[in-house]
C-alpha positions as CSV (number, residue, x, y, z in Angstrom):
1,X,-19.4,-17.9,1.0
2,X,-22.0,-18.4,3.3
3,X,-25.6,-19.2,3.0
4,X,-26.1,-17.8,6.1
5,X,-24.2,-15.0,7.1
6,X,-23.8,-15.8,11.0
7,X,-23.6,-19.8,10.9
8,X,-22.7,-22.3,14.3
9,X,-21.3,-24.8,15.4
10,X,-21.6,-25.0,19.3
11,X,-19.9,-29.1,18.9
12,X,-17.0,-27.0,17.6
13,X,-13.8,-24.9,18.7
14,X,-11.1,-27.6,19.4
15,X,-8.6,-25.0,19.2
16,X,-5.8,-27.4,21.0
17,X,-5.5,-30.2,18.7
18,X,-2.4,-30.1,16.4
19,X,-1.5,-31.4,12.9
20,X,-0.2,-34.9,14.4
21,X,-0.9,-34.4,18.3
22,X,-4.6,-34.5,20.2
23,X,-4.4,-31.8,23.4
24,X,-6.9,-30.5,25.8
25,X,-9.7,-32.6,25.1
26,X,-9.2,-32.0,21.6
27,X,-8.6,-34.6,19.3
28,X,-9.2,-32.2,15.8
29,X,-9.0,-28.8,14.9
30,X,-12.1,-28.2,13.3
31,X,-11.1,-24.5,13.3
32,X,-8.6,-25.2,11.6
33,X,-10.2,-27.1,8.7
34,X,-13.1,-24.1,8.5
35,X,-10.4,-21.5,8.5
36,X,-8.6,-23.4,5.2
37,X,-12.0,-23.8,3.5
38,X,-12.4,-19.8,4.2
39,X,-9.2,-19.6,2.7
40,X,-10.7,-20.7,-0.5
41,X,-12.9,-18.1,-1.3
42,X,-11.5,-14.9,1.3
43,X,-8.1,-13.3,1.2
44,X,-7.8,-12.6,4.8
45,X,-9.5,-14.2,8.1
46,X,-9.6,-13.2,11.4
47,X,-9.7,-15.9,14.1
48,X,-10.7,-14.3,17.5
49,X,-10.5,-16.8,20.6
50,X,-12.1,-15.7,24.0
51,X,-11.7,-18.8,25.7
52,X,-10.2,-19.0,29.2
53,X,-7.3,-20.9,27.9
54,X,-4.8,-19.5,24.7
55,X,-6.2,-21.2,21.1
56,X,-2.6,-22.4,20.6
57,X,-3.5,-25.5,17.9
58,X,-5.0,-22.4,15.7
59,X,-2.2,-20.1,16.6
60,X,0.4,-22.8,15.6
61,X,-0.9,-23.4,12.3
62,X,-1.0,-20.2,10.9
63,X,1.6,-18.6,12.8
64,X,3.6,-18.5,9.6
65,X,1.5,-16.5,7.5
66,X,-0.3,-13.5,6.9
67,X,-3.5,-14.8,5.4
68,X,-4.9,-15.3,8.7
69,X,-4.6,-12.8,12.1
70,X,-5.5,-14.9,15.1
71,X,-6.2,-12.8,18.0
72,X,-6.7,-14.9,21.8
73,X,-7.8,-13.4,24.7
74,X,-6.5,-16.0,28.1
75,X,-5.7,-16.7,31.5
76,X,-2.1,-16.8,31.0
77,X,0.6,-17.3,34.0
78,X,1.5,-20.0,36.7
79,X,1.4,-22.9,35.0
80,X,-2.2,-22.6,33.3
81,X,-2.9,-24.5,30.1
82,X,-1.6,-24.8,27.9
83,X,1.4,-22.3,29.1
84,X,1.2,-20.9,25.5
85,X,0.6,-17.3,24.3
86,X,3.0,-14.7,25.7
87,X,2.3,-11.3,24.4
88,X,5.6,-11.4,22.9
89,X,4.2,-14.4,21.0
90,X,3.3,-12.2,17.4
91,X,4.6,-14.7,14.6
92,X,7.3,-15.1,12.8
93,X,8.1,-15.1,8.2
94,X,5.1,-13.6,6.5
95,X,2.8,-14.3,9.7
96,X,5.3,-11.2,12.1
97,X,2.9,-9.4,13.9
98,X,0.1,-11.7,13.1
99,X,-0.6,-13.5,16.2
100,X,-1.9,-11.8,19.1
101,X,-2.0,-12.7,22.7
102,X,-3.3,-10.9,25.4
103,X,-2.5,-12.8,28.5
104,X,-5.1,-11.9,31.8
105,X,-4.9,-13.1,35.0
106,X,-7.7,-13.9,37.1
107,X,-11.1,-12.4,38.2
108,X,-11.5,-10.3,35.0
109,X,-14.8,-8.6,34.5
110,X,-17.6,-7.4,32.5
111,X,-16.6,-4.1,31.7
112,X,-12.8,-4.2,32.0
113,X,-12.8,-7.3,29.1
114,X,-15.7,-5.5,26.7
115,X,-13.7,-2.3,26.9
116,X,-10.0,-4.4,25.7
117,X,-12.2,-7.1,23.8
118,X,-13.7,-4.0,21.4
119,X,-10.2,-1.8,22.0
120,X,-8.0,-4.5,20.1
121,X,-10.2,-5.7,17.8
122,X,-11.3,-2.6,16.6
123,X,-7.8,-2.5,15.9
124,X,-7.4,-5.4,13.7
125,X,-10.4,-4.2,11.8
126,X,-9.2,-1.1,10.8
127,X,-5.3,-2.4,9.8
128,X,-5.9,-6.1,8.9
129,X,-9.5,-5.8,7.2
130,X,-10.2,-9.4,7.1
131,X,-13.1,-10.8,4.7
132,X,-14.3,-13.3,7.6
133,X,-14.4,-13.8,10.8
134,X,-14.1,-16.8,12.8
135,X,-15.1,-16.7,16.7
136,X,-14.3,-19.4,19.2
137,X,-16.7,-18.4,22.1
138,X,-15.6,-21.2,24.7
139,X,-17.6,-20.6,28.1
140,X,-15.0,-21.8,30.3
141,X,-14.3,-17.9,30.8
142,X,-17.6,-17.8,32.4
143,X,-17.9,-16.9,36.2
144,X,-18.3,-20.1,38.2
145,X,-16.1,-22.2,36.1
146,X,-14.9,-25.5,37.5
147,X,-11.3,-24.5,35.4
148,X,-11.7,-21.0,34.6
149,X,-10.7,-18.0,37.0
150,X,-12.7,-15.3,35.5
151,X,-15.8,-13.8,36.4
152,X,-17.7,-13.0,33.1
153,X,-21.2,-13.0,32.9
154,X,-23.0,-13.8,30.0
155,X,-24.1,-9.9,29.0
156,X,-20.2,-9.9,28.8
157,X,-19.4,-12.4,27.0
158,X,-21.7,-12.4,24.9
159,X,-21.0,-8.6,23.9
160,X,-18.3,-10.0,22.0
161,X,-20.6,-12.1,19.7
162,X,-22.9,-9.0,19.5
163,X,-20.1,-6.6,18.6
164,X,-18.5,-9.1,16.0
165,X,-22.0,-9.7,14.4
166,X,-21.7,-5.9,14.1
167,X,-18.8,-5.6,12.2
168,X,-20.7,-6.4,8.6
169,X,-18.5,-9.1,7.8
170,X,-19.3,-13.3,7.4
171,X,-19.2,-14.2,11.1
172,X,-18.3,-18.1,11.8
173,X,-19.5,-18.6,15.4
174,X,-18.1,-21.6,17.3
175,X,-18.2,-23.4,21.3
176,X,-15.3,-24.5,22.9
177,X,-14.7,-25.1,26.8
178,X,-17.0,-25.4,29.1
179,X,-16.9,-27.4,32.5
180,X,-20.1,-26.4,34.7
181,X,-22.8,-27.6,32.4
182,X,-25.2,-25.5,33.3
183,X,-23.7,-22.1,32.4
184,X,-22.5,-23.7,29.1
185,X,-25.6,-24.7,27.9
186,X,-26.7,-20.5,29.3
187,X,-24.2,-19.5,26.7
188,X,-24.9,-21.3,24.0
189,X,-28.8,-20.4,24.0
190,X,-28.1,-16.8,24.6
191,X,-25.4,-16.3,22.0
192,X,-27.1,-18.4,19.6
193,X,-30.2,-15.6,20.5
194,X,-27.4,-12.6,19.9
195,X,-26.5,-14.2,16.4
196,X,-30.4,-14.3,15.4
197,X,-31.1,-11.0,17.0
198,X,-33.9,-12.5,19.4
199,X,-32.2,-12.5,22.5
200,X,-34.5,-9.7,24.2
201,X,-37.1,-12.1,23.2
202,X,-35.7,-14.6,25.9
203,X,-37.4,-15.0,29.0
204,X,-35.2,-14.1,31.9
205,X,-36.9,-17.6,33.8
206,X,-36.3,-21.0,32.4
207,X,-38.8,-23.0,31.0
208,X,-40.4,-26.1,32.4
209,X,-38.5,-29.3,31.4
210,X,-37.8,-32.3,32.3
211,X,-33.5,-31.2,33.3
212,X,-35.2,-27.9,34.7
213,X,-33.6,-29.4,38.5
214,X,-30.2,-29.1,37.0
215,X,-30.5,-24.9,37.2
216,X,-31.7,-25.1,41.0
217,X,-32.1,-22.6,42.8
218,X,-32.6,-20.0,40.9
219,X,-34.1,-21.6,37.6
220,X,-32.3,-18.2,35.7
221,X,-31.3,-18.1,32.2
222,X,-28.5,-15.2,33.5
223,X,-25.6,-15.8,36.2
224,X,-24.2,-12.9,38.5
225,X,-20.4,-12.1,39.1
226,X,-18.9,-13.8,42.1
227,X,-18.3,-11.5,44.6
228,X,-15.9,-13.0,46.3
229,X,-13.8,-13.4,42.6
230,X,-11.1,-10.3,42.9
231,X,-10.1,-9.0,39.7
232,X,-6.4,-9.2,40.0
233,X,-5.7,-7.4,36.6
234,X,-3.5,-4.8,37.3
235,X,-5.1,-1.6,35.4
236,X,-1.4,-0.2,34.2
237,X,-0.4,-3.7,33.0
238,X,-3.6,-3.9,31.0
239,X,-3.1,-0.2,29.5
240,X,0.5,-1.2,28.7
241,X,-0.2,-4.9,27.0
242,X,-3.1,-3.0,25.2
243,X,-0.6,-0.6,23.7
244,X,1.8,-2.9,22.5
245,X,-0.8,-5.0,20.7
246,X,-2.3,-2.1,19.1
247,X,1.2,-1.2,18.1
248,X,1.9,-4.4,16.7
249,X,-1.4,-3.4,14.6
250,X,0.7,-0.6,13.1
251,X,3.1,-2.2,12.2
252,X,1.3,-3.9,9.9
253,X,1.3,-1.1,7.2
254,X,-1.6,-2.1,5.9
255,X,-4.0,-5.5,4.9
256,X,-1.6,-7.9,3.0
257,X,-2.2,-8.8,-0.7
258,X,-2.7,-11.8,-2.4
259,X,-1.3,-13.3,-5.5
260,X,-4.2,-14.3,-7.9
261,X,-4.0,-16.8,-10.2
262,X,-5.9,-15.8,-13.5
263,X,-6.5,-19.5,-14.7
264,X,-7.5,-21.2,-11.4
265,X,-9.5,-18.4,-9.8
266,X,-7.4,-19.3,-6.7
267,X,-5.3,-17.5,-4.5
268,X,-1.1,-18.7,-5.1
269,X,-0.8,-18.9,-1.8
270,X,-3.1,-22.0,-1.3
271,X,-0.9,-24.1,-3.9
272,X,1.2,-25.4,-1.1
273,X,-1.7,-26.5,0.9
274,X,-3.7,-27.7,-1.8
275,X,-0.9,-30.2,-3.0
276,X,-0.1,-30.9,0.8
277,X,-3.9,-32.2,1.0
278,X,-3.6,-34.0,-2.3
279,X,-0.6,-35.5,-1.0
280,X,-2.4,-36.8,2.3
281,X,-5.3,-38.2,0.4
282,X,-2.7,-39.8,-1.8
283,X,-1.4,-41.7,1.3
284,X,-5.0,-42.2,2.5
285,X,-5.8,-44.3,-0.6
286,X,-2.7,-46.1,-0.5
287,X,-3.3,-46.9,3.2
288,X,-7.0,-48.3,2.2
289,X,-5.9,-49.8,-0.6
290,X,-3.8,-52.8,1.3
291,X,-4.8,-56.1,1.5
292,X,-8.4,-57.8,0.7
293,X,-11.0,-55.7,1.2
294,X,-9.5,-52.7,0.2
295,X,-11.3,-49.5,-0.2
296,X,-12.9,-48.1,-3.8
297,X,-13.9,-44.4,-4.0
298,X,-13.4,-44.5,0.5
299,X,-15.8,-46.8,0.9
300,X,-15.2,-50.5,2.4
301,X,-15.7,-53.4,-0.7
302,X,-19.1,-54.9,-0.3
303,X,-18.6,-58.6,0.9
304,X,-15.3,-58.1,3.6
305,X,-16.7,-57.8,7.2
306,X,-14.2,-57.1,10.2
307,X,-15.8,-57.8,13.5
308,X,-12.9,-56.8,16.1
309,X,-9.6,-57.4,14.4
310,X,-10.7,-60.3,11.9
311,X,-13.1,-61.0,9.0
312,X,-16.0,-63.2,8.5
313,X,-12.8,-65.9,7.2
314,X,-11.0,-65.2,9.8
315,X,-8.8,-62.8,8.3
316,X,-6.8,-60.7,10.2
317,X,-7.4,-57.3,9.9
318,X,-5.1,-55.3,7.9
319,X,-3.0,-52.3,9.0
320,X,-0.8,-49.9,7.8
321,X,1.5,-47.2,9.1
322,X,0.7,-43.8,8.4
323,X,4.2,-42.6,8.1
324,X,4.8,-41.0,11.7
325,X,5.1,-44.3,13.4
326,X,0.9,-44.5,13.9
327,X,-0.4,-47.7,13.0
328,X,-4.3,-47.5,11.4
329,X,-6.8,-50.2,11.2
330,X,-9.5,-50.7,8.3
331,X,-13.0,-49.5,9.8
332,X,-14.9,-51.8,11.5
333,X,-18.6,-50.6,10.3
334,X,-20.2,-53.2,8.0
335,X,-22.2,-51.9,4.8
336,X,-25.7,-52.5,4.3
337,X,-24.9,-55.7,1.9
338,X,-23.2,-57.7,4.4
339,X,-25.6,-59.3,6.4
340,X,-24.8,-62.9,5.4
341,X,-21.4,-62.0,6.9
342,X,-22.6,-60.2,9.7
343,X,-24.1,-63.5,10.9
344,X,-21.5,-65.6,10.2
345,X,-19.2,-63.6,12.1
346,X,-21.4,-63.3,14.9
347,X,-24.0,-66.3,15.1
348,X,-27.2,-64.2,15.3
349,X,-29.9,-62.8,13.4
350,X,-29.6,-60.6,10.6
351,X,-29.0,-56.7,11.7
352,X,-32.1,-54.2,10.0
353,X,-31.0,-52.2,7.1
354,X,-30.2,-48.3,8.5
């Protein structure tokens, strides 16, 4: 599937958006969307989530089936966002036992989350057996957080990139949260390091540059523990959520199957989204398709130019409702052709050609 077997995204891991509904300073699931392109070519794929808060957007949508096992370790408790992903939170249909939460509370460390981290999904490797892997690693469960209340460093975090990478299956490595700059852009460089295998090759100092002020005082690629952070994990609720999660492993009896279809080459299961896609684009071209200047093959007709909410006659644009009481608009980006219109519309020299 891959071209290269360890690919990322660091823009990506908006694991809060939903189908219709933006959330946590997500306004699309690309997990989501990689997770159903996986879908097309893999039988089973495991989404793992180690950001501070519970991936509930990814949870949601595939809490339903078995095809993919979505596995979230979070600050759960008190009120913290998104107040989603109990542990008794394990799916529901074909998806029972599927989803699984394992809810922390604050000041977890190094060692006590790499020991549950490779615990549970050890786990899911040995009774799900999935043919990817998708890994949100938002840094917001960094020490020094401005939202998150744990005290990871990034040998510790970044243990669970180096143990997934070891598990000799396509590895999709995403960002996610992330709200003291400094330590995010940390993580990024030294996971991105873990995924090529260079990251002894990093200096431990920071190079020179021109944002080097930004990493005062230490100048340090690494960040210590806080040691005024208590790690308020009780050791015999941990032991006890680990159990039941690796019993809800058992229960599985086993990696689920998939119907596949000898004259399509695809998996049954993927009608339903495949026509539910068909059936949005459907709607999509029907939506472009109203009034002058409608849309051929997605792209805006060469000679209609909105600038705000009219044309270059003074048109007003047209709109159309999407069918859960959103109203769109037609883009407003004019095409290379419509430079005529483009001064018309706004009085001034003809824009350069991109």
């Amino acid at each position: 599937m891959f071209p290269c077997p360890r690919p990322c995204f660091r823009a990506g891991g908006l694991h809060h958006a939903k189908k219709a509904e933006c959330s946590g300073f997500c306004y699309t699931n690309d997990i989501v969307l990689a997770i159903l392109e996986l879908l097309r070519y893999h039988s089973r794929v495991l989404y793992i989530d180690i950001d501070v808060h519970h991936g509930d957007g990814v949870e949601e949508a595939f809490y339903t089936t078995d095809r993919v096992m979505t596995v979230s370790f979070h600050r759960h408790g008190d009120g913290f966002f998104p107040c989603t992903g109990a542990l008794e939170d394990r799916g529901v249909g074909a998806g029972k036992n599927h989803s699984l939460n394992f809810p922390l509370a604050d000041g977890i460390d190094d060692d006590t989350y790499q020991r549950l981290f490779r615990s549970i999904i050890g786990g899911v490797m040995e009774s799900y057996k999935p043919d990817a892997i998708v890994l949100q690693c938002g840094a917001d469960s960094l020490t020094g957080d401005k939202l998150g209340p744990f005290n990871l460093t990034l040998r510790g975090h970044g243990s669970c990139v180096q143990y997934c990478k070891g598990l000799g299956v396509p590895l999709l490595l995403l960002g996610g949260g992330g709200y003291t700059v400094q330590n995010v852009a940390r993580a990024w460089t030294f996971e991105t390091a873990i995924a090529l295998g260079v990251q002894d090759e990093l200096s431990a100092d920071l190079p020179f540059n021109a944002y080097i002020h930004h990493w005062s005082p230490d100048y340090k690629l690494h960040i210590e523990p806080m040691a005024e952070r208590e790690n308020r994990n009780d050791r015999d609720n941990l032991q006890r959520i680990e159990s039941q999660l690796l019993q809800q492993l058992r229960e599985l009896g086993g990696p689920p199957s998939v119907p596949y279809d000898t004259k399509t080459g695809r998996d049954e299961a993927l009608h339903g989204w495949k026509e539910e896609v068909a059936a949005a684009q459907r709607e999509q071209a029907q939506m472009d398709g109203v009034g002058d200047g409608a849309a051929v093959g997605g792209r805006q007709r060469v000679g209609e130019f909105f600038a705000n909410n009219r044309d270059q006659d003074g048109t007003t644009m047209p709109v159309a409702s999407n069918g859960m009481g959103i109203v769109r608009a037609k883009p407003s980006v004019p095409l290379r052709n419509n430079s005529e219109a483009l001064v018309k519309a706004e009085g001034g020299a003809a824009p350069m050609e991109q």
